[in-house]
N, C-alpha and C positions, 0 to 999 in steps of 0.2 A: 517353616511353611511347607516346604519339600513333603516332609512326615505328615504333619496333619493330612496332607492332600491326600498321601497313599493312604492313610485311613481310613480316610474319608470314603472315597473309592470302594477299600478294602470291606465297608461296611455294607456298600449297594449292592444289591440282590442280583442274582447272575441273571444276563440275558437268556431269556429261556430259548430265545430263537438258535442262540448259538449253540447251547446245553444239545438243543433237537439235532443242531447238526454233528454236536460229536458223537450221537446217537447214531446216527445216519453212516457217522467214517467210520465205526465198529462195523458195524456189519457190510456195509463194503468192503473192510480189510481181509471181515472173515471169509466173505462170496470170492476174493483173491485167492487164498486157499483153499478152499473146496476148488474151483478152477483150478489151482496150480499144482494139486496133488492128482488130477486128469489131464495134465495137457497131452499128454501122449496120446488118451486114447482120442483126445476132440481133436489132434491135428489127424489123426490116421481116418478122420469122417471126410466124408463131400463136403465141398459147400454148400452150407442152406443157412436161412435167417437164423436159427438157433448158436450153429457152429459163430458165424460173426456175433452174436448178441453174448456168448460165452468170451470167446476172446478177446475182443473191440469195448465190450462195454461192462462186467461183471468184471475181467481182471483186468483192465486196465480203472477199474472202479478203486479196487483195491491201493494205488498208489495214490490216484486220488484221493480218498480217506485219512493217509500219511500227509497229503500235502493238508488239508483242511485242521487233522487233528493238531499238525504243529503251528499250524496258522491262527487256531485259536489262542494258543497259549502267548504266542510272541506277539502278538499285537499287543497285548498285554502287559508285556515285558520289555516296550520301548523305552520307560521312565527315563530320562537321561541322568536321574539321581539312582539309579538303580546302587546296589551296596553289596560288596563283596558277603556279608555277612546273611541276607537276605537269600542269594543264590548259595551260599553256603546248606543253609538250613532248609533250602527245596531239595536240594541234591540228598541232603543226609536225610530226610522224611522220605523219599523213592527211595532208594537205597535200600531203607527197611523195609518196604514195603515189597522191594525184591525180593530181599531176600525170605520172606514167608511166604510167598508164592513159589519161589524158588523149589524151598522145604518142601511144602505143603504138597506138590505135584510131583517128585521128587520120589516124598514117601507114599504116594499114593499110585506111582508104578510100580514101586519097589514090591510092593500088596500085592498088586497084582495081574501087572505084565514087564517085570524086569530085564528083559531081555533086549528091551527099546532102549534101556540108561545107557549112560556112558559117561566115563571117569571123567571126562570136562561139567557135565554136568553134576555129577558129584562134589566137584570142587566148584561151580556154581552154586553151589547152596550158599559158601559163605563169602565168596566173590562172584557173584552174579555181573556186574559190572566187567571187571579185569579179564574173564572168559567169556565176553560179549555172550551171554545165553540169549539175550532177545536185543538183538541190535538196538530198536527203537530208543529204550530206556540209556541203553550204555553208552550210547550218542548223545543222547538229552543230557544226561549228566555232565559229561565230558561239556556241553555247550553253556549247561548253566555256573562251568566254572569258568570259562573266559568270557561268560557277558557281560559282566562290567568291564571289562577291557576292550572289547565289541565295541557296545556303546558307546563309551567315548571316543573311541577311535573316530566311529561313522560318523561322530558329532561332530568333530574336526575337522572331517573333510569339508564339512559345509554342502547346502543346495547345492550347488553346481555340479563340484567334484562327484559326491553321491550319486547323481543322477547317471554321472557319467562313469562311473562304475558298475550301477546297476546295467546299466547298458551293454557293457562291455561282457556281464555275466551273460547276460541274456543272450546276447550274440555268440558268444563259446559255447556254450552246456544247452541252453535251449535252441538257439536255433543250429550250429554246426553238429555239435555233437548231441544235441537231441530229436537229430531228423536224420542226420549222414547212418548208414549202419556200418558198423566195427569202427567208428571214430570213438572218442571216447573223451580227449586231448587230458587225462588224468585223472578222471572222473569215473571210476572204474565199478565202484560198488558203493551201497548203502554207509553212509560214514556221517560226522559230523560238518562236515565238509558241507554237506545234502542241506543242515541247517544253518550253517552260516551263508551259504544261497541264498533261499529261503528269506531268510532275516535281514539280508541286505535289500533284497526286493522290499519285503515289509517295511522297512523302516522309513525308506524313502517314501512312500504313501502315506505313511502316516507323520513324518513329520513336516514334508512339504509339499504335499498333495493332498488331495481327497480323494475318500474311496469312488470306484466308480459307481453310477447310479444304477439301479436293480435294471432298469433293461441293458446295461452296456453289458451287467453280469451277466446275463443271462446269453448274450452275446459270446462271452467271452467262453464259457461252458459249451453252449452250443457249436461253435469253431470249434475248440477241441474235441467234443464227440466227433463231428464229421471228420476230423483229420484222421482220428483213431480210426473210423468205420472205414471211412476210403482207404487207407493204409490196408487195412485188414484183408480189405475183399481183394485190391489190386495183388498183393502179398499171396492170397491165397490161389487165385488164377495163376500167376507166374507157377506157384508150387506144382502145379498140375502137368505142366512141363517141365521142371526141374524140381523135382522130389527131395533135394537135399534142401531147399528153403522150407519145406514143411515145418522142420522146429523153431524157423528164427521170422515166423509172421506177427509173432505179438513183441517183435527188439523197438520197433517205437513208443511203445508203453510199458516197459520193463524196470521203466525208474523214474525218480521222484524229478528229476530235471527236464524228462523228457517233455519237449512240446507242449504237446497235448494234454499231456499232465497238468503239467504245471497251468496251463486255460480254466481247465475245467476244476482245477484245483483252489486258483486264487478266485473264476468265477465265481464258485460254487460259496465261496468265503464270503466274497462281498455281497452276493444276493441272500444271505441268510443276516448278516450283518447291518443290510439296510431294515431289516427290522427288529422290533424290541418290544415283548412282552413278558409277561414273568408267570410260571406255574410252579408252583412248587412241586407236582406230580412230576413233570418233563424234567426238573431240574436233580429231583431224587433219583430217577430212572437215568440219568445220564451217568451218575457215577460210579455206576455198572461199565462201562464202557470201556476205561482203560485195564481193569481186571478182566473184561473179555477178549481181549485184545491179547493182553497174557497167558491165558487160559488156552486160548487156542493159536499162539505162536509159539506155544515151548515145541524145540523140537521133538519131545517124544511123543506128543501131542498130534502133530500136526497129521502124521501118518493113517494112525489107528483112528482117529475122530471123522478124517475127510476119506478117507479109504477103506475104512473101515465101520462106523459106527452108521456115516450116511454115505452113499453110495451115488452118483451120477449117472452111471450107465444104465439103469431103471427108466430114468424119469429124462433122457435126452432127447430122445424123438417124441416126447410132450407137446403139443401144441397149447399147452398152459405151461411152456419152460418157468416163465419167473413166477408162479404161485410155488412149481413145483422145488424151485431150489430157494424159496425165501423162509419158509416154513423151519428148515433146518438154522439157516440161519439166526429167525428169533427165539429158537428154541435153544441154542448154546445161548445166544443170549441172559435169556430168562436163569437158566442153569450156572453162568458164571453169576449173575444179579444175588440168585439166593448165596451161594457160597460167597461174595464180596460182604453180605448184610452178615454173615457168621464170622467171618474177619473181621467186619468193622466194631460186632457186639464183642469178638474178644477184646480186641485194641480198648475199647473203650471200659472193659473192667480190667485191665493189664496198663498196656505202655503209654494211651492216650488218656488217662487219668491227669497229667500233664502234658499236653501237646508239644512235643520240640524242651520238655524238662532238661533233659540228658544232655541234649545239643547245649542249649543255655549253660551249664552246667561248664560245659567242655571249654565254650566259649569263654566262658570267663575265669579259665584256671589260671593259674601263676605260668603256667606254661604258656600257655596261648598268648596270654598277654606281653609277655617275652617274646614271643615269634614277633607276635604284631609290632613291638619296641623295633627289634632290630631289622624288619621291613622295612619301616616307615618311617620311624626314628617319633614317632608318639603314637601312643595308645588312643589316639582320641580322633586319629584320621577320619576325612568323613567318606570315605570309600570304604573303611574297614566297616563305620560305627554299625 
């Protein structure tokens, strides 16, 4: 029954509402970067609405975006029959799909600005994962190999205990150390860790709550901008007498636990979630988004595209800042979209002639099936199947 269900599922047509909003976290991610490769020159500006609207709300957008894009996927990924073999085959389908992206940009500095690579990155082509080239992904992996063990764990704990877990998170990483600056209480940088967070929050709403209603979200969002803003400007006035806080105005939105973040991140979730329609246009153009995301997170990328290709210091004293800095952003867009649709047409006369063949294949060798024996002591587990 389990199965049928996810099929079932598996066959209804994606929310386009959500599709728009993983549209929405790419280019937030990317408006992250393009800010994050200028923070020097915007903290060395005055304050004026531009300078807050750059750091307060374009890169704290950017975490945003991370919180939203994994929030799509994990809700998703509550099933509490979830299957080792199903996370298996997500992990190995990204994986590849690293590692040609990996190649692909790789050899397309190597052409022609070689001097940005670097030997991690070269052994990134065929361990993308192992030498974290783009945390996001090598995180993700790492997560959807303990999700079934996740799962049931959280399952275990029951209503209660969950709640009172999530709570406990909330209160460490969101409230103490996602407000105190230089706390951290072990939560130090971008890790899997970031999504097993995340997913404990999620789980508990979804399996013993309800999401909240589009104005709570919109509430929720809204509080977190304002904490961001206020932070920002108070932050930036201190600087003005103590000049060594100038680099450390945007430590309340520097990661995916913080605060504020995380508001306007599960906000931002649940008001797109409260609704549901289908385009197949929005749903096409969404799956541009994770290849842009990659496109313009490799690190040799990041420099020469935000620093180089498009430039900020032009367009800062704009009084049409966000025309001037969105433009850029849809336009990597559009540029990683064509190159995804050339990836996708190769895959589809190449390796996705059989979608997941190989894997299958793998899966069910004399080998495998031996692992699985002396794991589980049968082949027929229904964790493994």
């Amino acid at each position: 029954m389990a199965r049928h269900l996810q099929s079932a599922v598996a066959k209804r047509p994606r929310n386009s509402s959500l599709e728009l909003l993983r549209i929405v976290s790419a280019l937030l991610i990317c408006g992250r970067h393009f800010v994050g490769a200028n923070l020097e020159f915007i903290a060395s500006q005055p304050l004026s609405v531009n300078k807050v609207f750059l750091q307060a709300v374009v890169y704290a957008g950017g975490k945003v975006g991370v919180v939203c894009f994994f929030l799509i996927s994990a809700w998703y990924l509550c099933d509490p029959d979830v299957e080792i073999k199903g996370c298996l085959r997500r992990a190995w389908l990204l994986e590849r799909d690293l590692v040609f992206w990996s190649v692909a940009l790789f050899g397309s500095f190597a052409a022609f600005d070689r001097g940005v690579l670097t030997s991690r990155l070269a052994v990134g082509m065929v361990l993308p994962v192992v030498v974290d080239v783009w945390w996001y992904p090598a995180s993700y992996v790492i997560f959807l190999l303990l999700l079934p063990f996740v799962v049931r764990g959280l399952r275990a704990l029951g209503g209660h205990l969950h709640a009172l877990l999530a709570l406990t998170l909330l209160l460490l990483w969101g409230g103490i150390a996602g407000i105190l600056p230089g706390v951290t209480l072990d939560m130090e940088k971008e890790s899997v860790f970031v999504f097993l967070y995340l997913f404990t929050l999620a789980t508990y709403v979804r399996w013993y709550g309800r999401p909240p209603c589009r104005s709570t979200a919109v509430k929720m969002a809204a509080l977190g901008l304002a904490i961001s803003i206020g932070a920002n400007i108070a932050l930036n006035i201190a600087a003005m007498r103590v000049p060594s806080l100038a680099g450390k105005v945007t430590y309340i939105v520097q990661n995916e636990w913080m605060l504020p973040v995380s508001l306007m991140g599960f906000g931002l979730f649940f008001l797109f979630l409260g609704y549901e329609w289908h385009s197949p246009l929005v749903n096409r153009l969404a799956r541009w988004a994770f290849p842009c995301y990659l496109i313009n997170a490799y690190p040799a990328m990041k420099m020469s595209l935000w620093s180089g290709v498009f430039r900020l210091q032009p367009m800062y004293d704009s009084p049409l800042l966000i025309v001037s800095i969105t433009w850029p952003l849809l336009a990597t867009y559009l540029v990683s979209g064509v190159a995804e649709e050339a990836k996708a047409l190769l895959f589809r006369l190449t390796f996705d002639r059989k979608r997941g063949g190989l894997f299958e294949k793998a899966w069910t060798s004399r080998i495998a099936r031996s692992i699985r024996q002396i794991l589980c002591g049968a082949s027929s587990n229904e964790m493994l199947a």
